[in-house]
Residue frames as qw, qx, qy, qz and C-alpha x, y, z in Angstrom:
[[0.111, -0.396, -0.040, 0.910, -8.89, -13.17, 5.11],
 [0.438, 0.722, 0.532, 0.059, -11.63, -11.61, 3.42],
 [0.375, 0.785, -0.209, 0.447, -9.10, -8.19, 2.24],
 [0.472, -0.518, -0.155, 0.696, -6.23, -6.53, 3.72],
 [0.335, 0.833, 0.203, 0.390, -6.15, -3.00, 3.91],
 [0.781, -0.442, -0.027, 0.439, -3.06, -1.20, 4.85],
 [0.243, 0.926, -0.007, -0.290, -0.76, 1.59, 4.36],
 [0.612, 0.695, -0.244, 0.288, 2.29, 2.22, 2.39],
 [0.252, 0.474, -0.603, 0.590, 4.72, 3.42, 5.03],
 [0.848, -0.512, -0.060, -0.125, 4.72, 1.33, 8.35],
 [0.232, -0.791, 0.549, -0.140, 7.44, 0.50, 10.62],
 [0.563, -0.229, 0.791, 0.072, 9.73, -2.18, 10.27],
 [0.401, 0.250, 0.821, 0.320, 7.82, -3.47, 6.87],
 [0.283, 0.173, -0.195, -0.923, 6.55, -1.17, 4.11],
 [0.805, 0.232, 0.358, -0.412, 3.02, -2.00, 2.79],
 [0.573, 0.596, -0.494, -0.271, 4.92, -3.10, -0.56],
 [0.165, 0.291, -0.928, 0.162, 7.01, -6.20, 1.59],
 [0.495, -0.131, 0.688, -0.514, 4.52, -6.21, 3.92],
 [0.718, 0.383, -0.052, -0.579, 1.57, -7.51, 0.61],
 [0.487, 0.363, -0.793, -0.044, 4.68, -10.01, -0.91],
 [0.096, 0.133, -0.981, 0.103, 4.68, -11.86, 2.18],
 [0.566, 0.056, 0.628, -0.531, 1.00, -12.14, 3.03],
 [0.857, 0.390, -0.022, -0.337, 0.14, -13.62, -0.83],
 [0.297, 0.397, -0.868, 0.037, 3.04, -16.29, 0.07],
 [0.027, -0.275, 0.901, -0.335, 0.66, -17.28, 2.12],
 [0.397, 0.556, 0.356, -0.637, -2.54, -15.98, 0.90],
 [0.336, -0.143, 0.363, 0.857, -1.90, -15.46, -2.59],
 [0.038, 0.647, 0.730, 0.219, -5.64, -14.76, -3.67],
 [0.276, -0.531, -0.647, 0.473, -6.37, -12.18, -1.47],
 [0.263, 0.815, 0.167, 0.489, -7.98, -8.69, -2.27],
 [0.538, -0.306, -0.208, 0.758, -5.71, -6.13, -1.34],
 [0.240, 0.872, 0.229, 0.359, -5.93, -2.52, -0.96],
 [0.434, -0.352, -0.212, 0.802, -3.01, -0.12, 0.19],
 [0.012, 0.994, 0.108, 0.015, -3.63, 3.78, 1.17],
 [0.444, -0.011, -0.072, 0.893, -0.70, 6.58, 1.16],
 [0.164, -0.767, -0.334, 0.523, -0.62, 10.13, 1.83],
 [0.186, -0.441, 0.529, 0.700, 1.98, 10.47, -0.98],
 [0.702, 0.515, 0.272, -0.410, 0.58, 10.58, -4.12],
 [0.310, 0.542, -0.751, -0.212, 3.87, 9.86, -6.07],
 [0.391, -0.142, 0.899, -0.137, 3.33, 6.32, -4.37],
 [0.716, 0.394, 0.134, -0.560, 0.04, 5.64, -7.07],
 [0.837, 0.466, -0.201, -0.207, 1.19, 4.99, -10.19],
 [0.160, 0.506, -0.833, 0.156, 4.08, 3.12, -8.90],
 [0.478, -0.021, 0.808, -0.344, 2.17, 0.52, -6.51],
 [0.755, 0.538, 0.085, -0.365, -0.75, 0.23, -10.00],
 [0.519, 0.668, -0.518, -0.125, 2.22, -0.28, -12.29],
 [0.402, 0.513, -0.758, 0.033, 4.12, -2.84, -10.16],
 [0.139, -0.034, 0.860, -0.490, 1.50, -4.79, -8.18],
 [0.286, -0.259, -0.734, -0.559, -1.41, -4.55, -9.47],
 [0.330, -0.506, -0.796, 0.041, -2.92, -3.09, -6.76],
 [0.157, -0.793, -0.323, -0.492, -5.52, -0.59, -5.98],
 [0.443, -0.261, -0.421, 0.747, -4.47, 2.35, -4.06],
 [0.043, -0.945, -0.241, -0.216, -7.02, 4.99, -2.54],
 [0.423, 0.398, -0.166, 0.797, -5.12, 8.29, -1.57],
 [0.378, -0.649, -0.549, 0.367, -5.68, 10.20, 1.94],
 [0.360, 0.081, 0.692, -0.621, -7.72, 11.64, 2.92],
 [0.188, 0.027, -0.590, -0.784, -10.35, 9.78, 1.73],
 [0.487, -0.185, 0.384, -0.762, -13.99, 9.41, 2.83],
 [0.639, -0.089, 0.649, -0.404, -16.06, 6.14, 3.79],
 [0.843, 0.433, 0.181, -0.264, -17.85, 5.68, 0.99],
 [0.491, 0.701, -0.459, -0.238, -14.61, 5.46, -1.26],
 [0.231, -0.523, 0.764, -0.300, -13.42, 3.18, 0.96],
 [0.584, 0.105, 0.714, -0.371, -16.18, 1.04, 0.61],
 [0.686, 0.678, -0.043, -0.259, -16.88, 1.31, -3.13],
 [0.364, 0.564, -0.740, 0.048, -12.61, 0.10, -3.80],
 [0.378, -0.321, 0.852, -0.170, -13.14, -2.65, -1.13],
 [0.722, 0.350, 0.484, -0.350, -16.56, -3.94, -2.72],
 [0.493, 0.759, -0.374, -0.204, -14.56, -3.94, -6.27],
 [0.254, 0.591, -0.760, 0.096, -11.85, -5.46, -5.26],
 [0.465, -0.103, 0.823, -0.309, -13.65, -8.15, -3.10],
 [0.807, 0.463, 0.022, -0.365, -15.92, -8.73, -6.37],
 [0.665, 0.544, -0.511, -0.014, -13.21, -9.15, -9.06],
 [0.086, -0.378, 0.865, -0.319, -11.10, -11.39, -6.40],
 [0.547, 0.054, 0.795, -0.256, -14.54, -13.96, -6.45],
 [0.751, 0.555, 0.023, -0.357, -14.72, -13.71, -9.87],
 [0.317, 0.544, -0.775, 0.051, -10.98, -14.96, -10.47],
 [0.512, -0.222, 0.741, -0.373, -11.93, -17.69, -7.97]]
């Protein structure tokens, strides 16, 4: 996997379980989860360490948090 990006609320598995198991299997990987909710931020930052863009948000941000997070993920390498 080169990221996973994914939301918060999904069916069957939030993005919060869903992230635990893929870096049991992954554990490197850069991750980025979206929400709609904005209470969901400083809660996913604070207890995951991981970057969350808020919706709606447009291309470029999208790209600018993946290219970040795909950097600092080959710099820990």
């Amino acid at each position: 996997l080169d990221a996973v990006v994914m939301d918060i609320t999904m069916p069957r598995m939030d993005g919060y379980a869903a992230l635990q198991e893929m870096r049991k299997v992954h554990p490197g990987v850069p991750a980025l989860l979206v929400t709609g909710n904005v209470q969901d931020v400083e809660l996913v930052e604070q207890t995951m360490g991981v970057p969350i863009l808020t919706k709606p948000y447009r291309a470029q941000e999208l790209q600018a948090v993946l290219s970040e997070i795909m950097m600092t993920e080959r710099r820990a390498v």
